[in-house]
N, C-alpha and C positions, 0 to 999 in steps of 0.2 A: 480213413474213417473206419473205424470197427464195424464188426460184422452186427454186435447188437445195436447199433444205429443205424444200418443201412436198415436192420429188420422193421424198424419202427417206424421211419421214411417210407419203406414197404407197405405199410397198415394205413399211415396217413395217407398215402396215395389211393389208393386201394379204395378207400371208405368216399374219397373225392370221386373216383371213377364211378361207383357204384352209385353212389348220392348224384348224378349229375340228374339225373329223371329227363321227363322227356317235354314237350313245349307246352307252358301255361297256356289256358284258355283266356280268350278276353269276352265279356259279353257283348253280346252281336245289339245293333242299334233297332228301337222298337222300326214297326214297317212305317209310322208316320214320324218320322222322329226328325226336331227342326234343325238346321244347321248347329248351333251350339251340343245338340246332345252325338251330332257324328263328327264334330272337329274333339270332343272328349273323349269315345271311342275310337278314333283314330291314333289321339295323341298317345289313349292306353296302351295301343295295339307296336305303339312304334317303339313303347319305353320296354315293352313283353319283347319284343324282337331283340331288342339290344341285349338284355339282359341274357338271352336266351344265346345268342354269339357269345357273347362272357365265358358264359358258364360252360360252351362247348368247349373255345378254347381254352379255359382251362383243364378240360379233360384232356384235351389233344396234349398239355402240357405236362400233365401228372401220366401221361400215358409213356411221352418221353423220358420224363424223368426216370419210369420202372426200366425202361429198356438202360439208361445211364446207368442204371444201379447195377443190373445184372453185366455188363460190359466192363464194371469195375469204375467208371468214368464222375459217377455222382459227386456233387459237390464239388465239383471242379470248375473253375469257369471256363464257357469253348471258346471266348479270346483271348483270354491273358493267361490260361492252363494254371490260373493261383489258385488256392481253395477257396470256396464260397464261405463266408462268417456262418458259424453254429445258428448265432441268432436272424440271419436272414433266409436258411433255409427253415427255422422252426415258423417264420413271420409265412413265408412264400416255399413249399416243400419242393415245387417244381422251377424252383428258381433255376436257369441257364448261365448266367453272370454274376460275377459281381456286381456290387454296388458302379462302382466307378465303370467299371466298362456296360455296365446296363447303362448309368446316367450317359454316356458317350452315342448309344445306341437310342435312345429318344432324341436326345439333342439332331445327332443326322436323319432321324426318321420327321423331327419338326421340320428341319431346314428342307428336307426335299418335299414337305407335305405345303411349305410355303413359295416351292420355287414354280 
């Protein structure tokens, strides 16, 4: 991969780490507030959490990804050492695998998530 691609992978990553911000608030439930308005608040609060992991790891993922770059490693995948498609790191910049050895890595992460 060229140096002026790694740059711009660079930038994209960069604006991810910097954009990640830090945990939305959810509103707190009134003091008399009836079952129905704290299973909504709750549900809000759970959907603000999840998203809130998302969005860290994908920092933790764009943070990897700068260390790949500078290591020379970017765009590589760390199973099958083939290069990652142009179009799936411009989709996913912190992309780790390919297509095929990522589909390989959910597939074993379902099987052991159902055993």
């Amino acid at each position: 991969m060229r140096n002026i691609e790694h740059e711009r992978y660079r930038q994209i990553l960069n604006t991810i780490i910097q954009n990640g911000g830090g945990p939305r608030l959810v509103d707190e439930p009134a003091v008399h507030a009836d079952i129905n308005e704290m299973a909504v608040v709750n549900h809000a609060r759970y959907i603000t959490d999840k998203k809130e992991q998302i969005r860290y790891g994908i920092r933790d993922a764009a943070r990897r990804a700068l260390a790949r770059i500078e290591d020379g490693d970017f765009g590589e995948c760390l199973d099958c050492g083939e290069p990652i498609s142009p179009k799936r790191l411009m989709a996913i910049p912190w992309a780790e695998c390919c297509v095929q050895c990522q589909s390989r890595r959910e597939e074993t992460e379902s099987l052991q998530k159902a055993a």
